[in-house]
N, CA, C and O of each residue as an XYZ file, in Angstrom:
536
protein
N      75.806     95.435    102.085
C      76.744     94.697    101.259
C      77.812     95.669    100.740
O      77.451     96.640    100.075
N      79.212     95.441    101.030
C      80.177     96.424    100.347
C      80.017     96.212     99.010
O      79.437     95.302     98.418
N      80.737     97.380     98.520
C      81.063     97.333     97.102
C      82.233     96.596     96.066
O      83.304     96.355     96.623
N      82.145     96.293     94.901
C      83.403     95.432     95.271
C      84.277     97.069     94.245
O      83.799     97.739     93.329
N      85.433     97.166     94.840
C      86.257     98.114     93.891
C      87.432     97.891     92.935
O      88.611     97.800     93.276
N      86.905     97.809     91.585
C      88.425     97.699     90.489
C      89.049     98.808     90.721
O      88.723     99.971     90.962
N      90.291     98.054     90.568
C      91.215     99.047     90.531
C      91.310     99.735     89.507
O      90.388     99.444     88.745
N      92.144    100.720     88.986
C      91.968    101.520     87.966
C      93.734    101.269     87.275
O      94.789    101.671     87.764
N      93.496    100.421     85.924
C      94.805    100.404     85.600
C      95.595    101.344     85.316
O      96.674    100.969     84.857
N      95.389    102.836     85.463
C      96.207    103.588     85.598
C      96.730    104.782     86.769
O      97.112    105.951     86.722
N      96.451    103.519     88.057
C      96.895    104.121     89.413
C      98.284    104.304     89.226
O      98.726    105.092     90.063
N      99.319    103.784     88.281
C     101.055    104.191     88.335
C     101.176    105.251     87.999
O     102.255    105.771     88.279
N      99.952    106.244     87.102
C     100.725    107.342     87.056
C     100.760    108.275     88.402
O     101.533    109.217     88.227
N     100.331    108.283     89.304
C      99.859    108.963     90.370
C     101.257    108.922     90.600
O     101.649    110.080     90.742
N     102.103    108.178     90.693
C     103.708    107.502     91.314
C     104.149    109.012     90.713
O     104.342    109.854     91.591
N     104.328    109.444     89.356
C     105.292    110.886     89.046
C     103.808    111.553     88.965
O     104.435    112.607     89.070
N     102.777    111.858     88.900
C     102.089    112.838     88.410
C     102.394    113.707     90.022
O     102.673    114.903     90.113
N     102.239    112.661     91.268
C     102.243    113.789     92.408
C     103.779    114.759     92.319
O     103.703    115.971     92.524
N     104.628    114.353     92.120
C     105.540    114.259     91.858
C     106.388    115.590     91.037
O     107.488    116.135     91.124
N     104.893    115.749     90.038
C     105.396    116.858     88.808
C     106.003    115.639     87.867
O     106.785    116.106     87.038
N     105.863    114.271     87.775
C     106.505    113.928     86.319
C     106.655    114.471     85.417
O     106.213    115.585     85.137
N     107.349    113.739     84.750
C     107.278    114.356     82.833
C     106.417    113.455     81.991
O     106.039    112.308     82.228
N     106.243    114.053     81.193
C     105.791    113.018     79.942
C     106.343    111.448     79.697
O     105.642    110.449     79.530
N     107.763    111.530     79.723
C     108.802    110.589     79.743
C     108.234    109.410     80.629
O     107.807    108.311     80.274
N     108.395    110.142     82.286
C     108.054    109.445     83.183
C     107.016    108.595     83.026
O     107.222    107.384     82.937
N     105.464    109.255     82.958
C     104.365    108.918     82.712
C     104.513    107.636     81.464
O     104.253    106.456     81.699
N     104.918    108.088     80.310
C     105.351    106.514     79.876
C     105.947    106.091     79.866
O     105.982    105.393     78.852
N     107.088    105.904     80.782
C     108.116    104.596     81.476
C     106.920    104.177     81.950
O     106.524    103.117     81.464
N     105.938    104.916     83.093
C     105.364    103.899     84.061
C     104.039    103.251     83.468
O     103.477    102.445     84.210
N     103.550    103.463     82.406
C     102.560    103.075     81.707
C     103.232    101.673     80.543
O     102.485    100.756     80.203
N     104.966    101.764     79.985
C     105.654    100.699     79.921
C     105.488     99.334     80.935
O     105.051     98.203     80.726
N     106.028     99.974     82.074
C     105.840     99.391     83.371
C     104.401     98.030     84.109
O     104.225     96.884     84.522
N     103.805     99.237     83.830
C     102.302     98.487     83.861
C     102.114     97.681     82.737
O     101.745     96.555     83.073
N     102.299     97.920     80.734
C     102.110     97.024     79.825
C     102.728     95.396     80.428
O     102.238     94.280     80.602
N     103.915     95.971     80.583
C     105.019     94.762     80.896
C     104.407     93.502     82.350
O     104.654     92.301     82.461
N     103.698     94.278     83.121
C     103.711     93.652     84.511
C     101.791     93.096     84.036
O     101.307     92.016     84.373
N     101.262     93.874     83.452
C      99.618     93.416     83.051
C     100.138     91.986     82.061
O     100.079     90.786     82.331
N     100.518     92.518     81.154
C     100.504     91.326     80.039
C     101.472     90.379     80.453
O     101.332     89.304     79.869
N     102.536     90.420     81.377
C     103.499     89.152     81.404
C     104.527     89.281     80.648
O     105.138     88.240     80.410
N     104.910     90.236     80.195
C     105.946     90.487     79.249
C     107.354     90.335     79.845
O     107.659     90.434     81.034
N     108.302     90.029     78.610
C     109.595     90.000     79.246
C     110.274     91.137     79.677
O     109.579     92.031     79.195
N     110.996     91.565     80.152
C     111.838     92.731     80.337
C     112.391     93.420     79.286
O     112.229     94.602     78.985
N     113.211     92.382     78.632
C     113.404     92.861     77.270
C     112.601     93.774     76.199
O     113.081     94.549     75.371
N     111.135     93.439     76.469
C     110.679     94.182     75.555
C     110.560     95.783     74.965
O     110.141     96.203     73.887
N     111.018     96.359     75.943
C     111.336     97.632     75.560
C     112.245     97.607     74.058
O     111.741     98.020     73.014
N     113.456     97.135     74.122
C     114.212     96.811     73.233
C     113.983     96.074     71.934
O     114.803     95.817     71.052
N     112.446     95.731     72.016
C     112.617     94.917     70.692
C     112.050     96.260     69.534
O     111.227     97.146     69.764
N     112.519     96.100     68.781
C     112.376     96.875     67.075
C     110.941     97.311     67.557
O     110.655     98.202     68.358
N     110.022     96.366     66.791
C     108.504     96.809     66.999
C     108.062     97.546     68.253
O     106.902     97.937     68.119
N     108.398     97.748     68.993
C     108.110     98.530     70.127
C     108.511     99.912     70.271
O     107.769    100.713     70.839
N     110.097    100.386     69.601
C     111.101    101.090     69.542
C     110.407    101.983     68.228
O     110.345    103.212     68.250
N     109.851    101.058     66.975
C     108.979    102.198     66.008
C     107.855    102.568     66.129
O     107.237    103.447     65.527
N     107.439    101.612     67.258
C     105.810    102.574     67.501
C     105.956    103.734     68.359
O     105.226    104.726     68.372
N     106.885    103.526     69.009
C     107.035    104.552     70.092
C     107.587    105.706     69.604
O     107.200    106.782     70.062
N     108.912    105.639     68.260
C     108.802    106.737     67.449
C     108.048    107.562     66.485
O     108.176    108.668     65.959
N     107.056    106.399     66.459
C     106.124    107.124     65.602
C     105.253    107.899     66.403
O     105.161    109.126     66.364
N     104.546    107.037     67.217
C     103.742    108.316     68.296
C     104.311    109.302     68.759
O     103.636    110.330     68.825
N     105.849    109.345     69.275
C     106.359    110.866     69.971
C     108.298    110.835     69.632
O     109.228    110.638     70.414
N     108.289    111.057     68.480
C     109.864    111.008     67.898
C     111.066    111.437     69.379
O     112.222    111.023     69.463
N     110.420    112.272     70.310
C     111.414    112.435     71.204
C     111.610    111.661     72.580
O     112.334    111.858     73.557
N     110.742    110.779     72.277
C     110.646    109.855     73.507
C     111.801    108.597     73.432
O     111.881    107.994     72.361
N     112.355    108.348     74.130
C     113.270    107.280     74.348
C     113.192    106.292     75.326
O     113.416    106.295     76.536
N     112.685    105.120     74.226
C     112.397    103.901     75.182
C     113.275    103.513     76.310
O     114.090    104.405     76.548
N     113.330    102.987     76.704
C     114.411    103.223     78.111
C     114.546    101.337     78.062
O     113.622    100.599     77.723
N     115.804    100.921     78.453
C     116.881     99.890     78.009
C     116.229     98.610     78.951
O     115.284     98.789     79.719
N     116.770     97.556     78.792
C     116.053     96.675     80.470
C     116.585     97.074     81.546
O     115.760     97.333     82.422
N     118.021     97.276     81.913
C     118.423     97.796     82.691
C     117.034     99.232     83.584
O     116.421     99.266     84.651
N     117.108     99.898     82.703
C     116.120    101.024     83.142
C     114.643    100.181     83.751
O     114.215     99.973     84.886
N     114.232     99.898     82.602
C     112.974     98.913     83.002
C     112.638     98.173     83.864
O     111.455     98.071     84.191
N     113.731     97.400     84.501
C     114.057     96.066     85.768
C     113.997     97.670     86.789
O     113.015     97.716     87.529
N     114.689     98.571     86.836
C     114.927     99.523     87.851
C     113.516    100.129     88.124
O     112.954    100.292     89.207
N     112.995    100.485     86.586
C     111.653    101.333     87.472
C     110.779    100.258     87.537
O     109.744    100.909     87.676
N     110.304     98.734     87.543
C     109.820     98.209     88.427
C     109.536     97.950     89.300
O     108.443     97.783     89.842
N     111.463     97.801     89.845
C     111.606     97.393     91.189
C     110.967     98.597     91.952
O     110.035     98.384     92.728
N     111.366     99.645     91.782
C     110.901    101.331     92.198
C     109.158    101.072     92.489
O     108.609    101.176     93.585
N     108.558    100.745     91.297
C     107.162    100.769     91.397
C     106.724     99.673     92.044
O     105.557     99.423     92.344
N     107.452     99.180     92.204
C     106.705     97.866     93.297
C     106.954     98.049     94.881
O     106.207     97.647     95.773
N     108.055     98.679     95.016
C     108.356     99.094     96.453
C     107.466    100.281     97.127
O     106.945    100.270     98.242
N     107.431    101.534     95.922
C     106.067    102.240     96.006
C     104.560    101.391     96.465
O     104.176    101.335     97.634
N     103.957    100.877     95.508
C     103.279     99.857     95.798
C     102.783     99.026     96.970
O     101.638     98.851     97.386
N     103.678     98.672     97.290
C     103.908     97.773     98.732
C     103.849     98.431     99.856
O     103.037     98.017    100.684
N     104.660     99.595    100.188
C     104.506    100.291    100.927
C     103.143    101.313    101.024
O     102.870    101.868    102.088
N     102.406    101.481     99.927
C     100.955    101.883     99.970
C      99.905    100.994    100.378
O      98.974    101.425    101.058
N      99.979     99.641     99.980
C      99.268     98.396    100.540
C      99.327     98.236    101.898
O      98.380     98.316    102.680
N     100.823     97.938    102.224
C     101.260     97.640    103.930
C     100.438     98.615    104.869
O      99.847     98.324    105.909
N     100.568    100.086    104.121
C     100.103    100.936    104.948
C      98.698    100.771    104.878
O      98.256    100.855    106.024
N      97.404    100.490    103.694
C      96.252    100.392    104.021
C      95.799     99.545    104.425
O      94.665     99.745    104.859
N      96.285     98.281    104.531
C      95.961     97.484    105.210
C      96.505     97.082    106.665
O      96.235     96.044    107.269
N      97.370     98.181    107.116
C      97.397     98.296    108.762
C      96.286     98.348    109.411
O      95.367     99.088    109.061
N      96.231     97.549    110.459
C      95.104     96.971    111.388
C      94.041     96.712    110.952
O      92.987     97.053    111.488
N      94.128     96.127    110.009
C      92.858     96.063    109.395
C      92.803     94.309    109.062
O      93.705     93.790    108.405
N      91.590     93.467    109.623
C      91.355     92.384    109.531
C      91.678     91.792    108.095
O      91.631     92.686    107.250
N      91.957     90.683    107.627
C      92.451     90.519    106.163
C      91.705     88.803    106.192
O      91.779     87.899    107.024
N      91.176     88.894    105.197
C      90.883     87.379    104.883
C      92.023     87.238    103.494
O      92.155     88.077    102.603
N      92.959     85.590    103.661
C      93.356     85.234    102.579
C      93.324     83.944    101.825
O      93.452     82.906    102.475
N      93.194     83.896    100.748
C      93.146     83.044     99.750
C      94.060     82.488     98.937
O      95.107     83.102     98.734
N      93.863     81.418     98.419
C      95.419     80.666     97.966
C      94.539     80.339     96.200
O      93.412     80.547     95.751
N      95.659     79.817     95.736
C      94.917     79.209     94.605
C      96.983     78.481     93.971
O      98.046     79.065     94.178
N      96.815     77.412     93.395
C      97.392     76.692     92.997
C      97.507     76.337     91.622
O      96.583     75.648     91.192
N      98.663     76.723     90.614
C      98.315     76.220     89.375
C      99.634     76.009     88.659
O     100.549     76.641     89.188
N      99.959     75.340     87.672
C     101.284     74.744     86.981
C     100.990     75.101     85.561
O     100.052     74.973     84.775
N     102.559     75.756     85.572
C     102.901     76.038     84.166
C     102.946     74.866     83.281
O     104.007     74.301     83.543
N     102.589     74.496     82.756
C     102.675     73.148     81.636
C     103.617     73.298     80.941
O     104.515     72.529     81.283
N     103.869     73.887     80.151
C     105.246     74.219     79.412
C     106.451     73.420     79.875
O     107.046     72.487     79.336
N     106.719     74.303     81.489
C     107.535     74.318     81.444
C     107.735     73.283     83.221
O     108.737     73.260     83.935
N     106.419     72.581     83.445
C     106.430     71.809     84.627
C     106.634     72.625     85.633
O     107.768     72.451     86.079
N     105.989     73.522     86.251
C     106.090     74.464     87.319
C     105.029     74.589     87.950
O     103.877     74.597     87.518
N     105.542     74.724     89.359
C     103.770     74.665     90.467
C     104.459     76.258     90.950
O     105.591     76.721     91.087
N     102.732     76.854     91.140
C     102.886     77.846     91.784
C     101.982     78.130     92.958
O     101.056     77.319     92.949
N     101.917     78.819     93.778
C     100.695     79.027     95.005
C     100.487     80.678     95.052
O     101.573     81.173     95.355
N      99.595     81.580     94.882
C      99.518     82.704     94.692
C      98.724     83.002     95.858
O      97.587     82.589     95.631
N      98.788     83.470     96.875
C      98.014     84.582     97.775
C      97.663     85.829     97.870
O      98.476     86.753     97.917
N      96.345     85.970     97.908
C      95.676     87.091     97.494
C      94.919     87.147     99.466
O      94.479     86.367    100.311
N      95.188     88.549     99.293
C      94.424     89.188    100.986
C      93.120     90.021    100.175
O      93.004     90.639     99.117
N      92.311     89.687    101.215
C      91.074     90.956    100.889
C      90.442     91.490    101.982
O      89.911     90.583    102.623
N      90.279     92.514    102.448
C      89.999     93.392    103.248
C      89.237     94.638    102.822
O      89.716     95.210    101.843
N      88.521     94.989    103.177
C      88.072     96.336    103.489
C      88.590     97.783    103.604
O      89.040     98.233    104.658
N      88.497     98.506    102.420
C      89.457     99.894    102.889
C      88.415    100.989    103.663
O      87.256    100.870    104.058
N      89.037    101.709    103.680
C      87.643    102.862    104.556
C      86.588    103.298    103.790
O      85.545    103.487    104.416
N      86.569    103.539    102.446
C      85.093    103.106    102.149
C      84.615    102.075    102.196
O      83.821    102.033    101.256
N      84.596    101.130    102.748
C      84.174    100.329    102.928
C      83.636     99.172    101.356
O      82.770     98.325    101.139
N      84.429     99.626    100.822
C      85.284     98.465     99.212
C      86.172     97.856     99.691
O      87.139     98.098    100.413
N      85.399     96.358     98.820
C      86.259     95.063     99.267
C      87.644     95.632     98.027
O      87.586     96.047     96.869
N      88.585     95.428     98.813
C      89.957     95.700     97.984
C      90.562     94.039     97.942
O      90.345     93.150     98.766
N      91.137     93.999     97.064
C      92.093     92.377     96.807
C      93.442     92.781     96.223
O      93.378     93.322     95.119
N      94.424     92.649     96.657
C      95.848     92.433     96.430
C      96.773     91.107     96.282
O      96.832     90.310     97.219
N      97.418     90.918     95.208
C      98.068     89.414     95.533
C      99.139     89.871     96.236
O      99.715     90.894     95.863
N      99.505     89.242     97.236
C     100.183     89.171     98.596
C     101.886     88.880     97.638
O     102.811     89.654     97.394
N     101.635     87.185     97.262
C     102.758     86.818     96.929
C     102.649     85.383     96.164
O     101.720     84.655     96.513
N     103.381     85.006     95.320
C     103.662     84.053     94.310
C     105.027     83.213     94.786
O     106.078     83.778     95.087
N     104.810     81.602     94.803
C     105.785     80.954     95.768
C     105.818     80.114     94.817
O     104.834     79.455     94.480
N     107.135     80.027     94.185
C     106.924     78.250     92.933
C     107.625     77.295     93.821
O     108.708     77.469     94.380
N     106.594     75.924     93.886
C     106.230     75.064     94.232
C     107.679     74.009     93.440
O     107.981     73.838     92.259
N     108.246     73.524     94.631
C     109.462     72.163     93.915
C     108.482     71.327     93.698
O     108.711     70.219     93.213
């Protein structure tokens, strides 16, 4: 029976640590991840409460704008993708759908998730892609 493997929510820093990041870096991309785990808006870098915690923990750190934020997403997701694409070359993939609507705001969505096998032989799961439903 494989194993099943969590991921480790702090695989983004690997993105600058190979890299030689900075400090900076390391929390843009730990921003990055808050924002993309919890559902957050883009904006949030910018709001007040975010801007004094972040001075209080490290006075020289500078939250970085949406502009910045939308950019190192896009960055970390293309990273991302291109690490997936590549482990899951030739490699058999079972996928799964699942279907669900925003109530709020009357919205259907269809989410696909692949799962496959990496070479240790851990079931890995990735969502593929998110399609809103007319």
């Amino acid at each position: 029976m494989p194993k099943i493997l969590i991921p480790l929510p702090l695989f983004l820093f690997s993105l600058c640590l190979s890299d030689g990041g900075t400090g900076a870096q390391r929390a843009n991309l730990a921003l990055v991840y808050m924002i993309a785990k919890g559902t957050l808006p883009l904006n949030t870098p910018e709001k007040d409460g975010l801007k004094e915690y972040s001075g209080a923990r490290n006075s020289t750190y500078k939250v970085p704008n949406t502009e910045t934020t939308h950019r190192l997403m896009c960055k970390t997701h293309d990273v991302l993708r291109e690490r997936v694409s590549s482990e899951v070359k030739g490699k058999m993939l079972t996928v799964t759908g699942d279907i669900w609507t925003e109530t709020m705001a009357m919205k259907s969505y269809l989410g696909m998730t692949v799962h496959y096998l990496n070479g240790n032989r851990y079931v890995r799961s990735t969502l593929f892609r998110i399609f809103q439903r007319n």
